[in-house]
N, C-alpha and C positions, 0 to 999 in steps of 0.2 A: 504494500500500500504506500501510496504518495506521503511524505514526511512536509504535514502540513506547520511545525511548530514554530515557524519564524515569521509566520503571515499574522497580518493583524487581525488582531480579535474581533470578534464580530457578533453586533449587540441587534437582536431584533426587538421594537418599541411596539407591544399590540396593545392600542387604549381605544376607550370608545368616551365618546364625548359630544351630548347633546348641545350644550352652549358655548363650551369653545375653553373652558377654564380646564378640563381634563388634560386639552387638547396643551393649551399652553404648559402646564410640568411637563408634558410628554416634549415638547421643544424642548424645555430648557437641559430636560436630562440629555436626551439627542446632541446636542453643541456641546454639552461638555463632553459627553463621550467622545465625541470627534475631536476633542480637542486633548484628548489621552492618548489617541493614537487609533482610534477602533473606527472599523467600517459600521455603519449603523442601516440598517432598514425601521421605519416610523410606519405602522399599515393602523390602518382605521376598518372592523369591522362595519358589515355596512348594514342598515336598518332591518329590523323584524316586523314593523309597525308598519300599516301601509299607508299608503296619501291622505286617506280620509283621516285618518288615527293622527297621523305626526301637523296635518293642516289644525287640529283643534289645538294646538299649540303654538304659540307666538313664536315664533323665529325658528323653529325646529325643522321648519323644510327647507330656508335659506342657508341655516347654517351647518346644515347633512351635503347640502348639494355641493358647497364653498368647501368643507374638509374631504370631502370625495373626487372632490379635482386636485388636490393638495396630494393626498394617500391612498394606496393601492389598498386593495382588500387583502387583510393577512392567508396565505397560502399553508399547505403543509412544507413545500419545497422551504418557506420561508423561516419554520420552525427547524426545520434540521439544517438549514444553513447557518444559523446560529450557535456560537458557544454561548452566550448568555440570553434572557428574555425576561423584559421588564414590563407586565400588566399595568396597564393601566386605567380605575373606572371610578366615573360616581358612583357614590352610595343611594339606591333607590331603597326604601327601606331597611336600611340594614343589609340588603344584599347587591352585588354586582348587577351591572346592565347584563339583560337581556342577551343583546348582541355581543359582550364578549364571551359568555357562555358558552352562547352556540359555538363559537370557533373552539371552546377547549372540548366540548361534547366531541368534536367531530375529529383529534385527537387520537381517536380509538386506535388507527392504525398504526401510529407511533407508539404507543403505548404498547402497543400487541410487540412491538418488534424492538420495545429497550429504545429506539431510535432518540428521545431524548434525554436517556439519562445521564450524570453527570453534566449537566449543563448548568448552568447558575441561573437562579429564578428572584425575582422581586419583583416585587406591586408594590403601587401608591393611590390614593382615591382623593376623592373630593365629599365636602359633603355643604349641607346648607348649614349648618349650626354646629355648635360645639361637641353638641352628644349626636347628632344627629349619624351615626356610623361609621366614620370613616378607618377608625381604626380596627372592627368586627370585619367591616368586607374586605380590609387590606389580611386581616389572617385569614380571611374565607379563601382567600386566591393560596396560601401555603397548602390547603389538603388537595387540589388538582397536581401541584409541584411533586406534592408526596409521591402522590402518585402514580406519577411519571419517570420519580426516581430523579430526579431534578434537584443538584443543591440549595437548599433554600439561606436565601441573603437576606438580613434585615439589616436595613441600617444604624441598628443600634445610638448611641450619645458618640459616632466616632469622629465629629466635627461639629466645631462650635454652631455651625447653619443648622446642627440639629438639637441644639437646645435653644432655639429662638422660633422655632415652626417646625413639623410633622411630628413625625412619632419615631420610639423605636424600632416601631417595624415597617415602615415606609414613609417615605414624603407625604404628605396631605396639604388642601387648601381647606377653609372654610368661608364658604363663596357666599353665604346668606340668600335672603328670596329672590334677590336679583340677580343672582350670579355674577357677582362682583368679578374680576380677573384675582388670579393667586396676588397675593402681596411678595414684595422681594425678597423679604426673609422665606415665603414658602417654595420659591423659585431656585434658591441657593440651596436650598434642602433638595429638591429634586434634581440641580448639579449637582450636588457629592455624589446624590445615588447612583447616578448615572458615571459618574468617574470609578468610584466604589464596585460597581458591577463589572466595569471593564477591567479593574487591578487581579479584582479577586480570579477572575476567569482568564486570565493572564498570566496568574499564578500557577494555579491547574492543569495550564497548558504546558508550563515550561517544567512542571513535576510529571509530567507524563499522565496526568488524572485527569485529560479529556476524551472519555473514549470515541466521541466523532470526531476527533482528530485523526483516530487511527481508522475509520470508517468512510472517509468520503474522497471523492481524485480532487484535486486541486482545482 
């Protein structure tokens, strides 16, 4: 097999985000990771609701149709091209959208075949208010990782940007009724993570503990 360990690491960004504030952490981790060294993929799953459902919402068809010119829809191809994968979702009652589910639901055949495990996993959410989930649906996204055999990354207190915005276990906004844009303290929180995902899986690579590395031709 092809000796992939001296290519750069390669981070895939799968968030779903109805107002655009998902959408911005999922940037700002993106830029930093490219700016560690890593190739990044950003996909946006794409709606489960149909025209009639997402029109009784204010802004929710302009701003599907505006991040769907922006971002591809996340692939299987896209998952195993990746050594790391960073979720990203609001919190709709306590649990993940909809539409990033279905993309882990449909998994199955990675899952069947190991194909992602040992890869490094993180999530970060949004939510409207303080209690309002954000930290429940960022650990909701660790038991699919389980599952998959997937190292799981929290971000921990391992940079100052994480004691001033998210959490232990992933970057968060809290965007209120209006869906405020993240604040810059939660923006620096979602760079570490995104720098953070690219070290650790960087690390693993260079200890020989990525097994798609030993798995895919160049």
């Amino acid at each position: 097999m092809a000796d992939r360990t001296s290519d750069p690491t390669r981070l895939l960004i799968v968030y779903y985000s109805r107002s655009g504030s998902v959408e911005a952490l999922a940037t700002a981790a993106a830029e930093a990771a490219r700016g560690a060294g890593a190739e990044v993929r950003v996909r946006r799953p794409r709606e489960v609701a149909d025209a009639a459902a997402m029109a009784k919402v204010e802004g929710w068809t302009e701003s599907a149709a505006r991040q769907n010119d922006l971002y591809q829809a996340p692939t299987h191809e896209d998952a195993e091209w990746a050594d790391a994968i960073l979720f990203g979702t609001p919190s709709y009652f306590g649990a993940m959208a909809t539409e990033l589910k279905n993309f882990l639901d449909l998994l199955g055949p990675q899952w069947k075949r190991g194909a992602l495990a040992g890869k490094v996993g993180g999530a970060f959410a949004t939510a409207s208010w303080p209690h309002g989930g954000s930290e429940v649906v960022t650990l909701s996204l660790y038991a699919p990782m389980a599952h998959l055999g997937m190292v799981i990354l929290p971000t921990g207190y391992t940079d100052e940007a994480m004691l001033e915005a998210g959490s232990p276990y992933g970057a968060s906004a809290i965007v209120g009724k209006e869906n405020q844009p993240p604040r810059p303290e939660d923006l620096d929180a979602a760079r570490h993570q995104g720098r953070r995902m690219v070290a650790i899986a960087g690390a693993l690579i260079a200890a020989g503990e990525m097994p798609c590395r030993r798995q895919r031709a160049p």
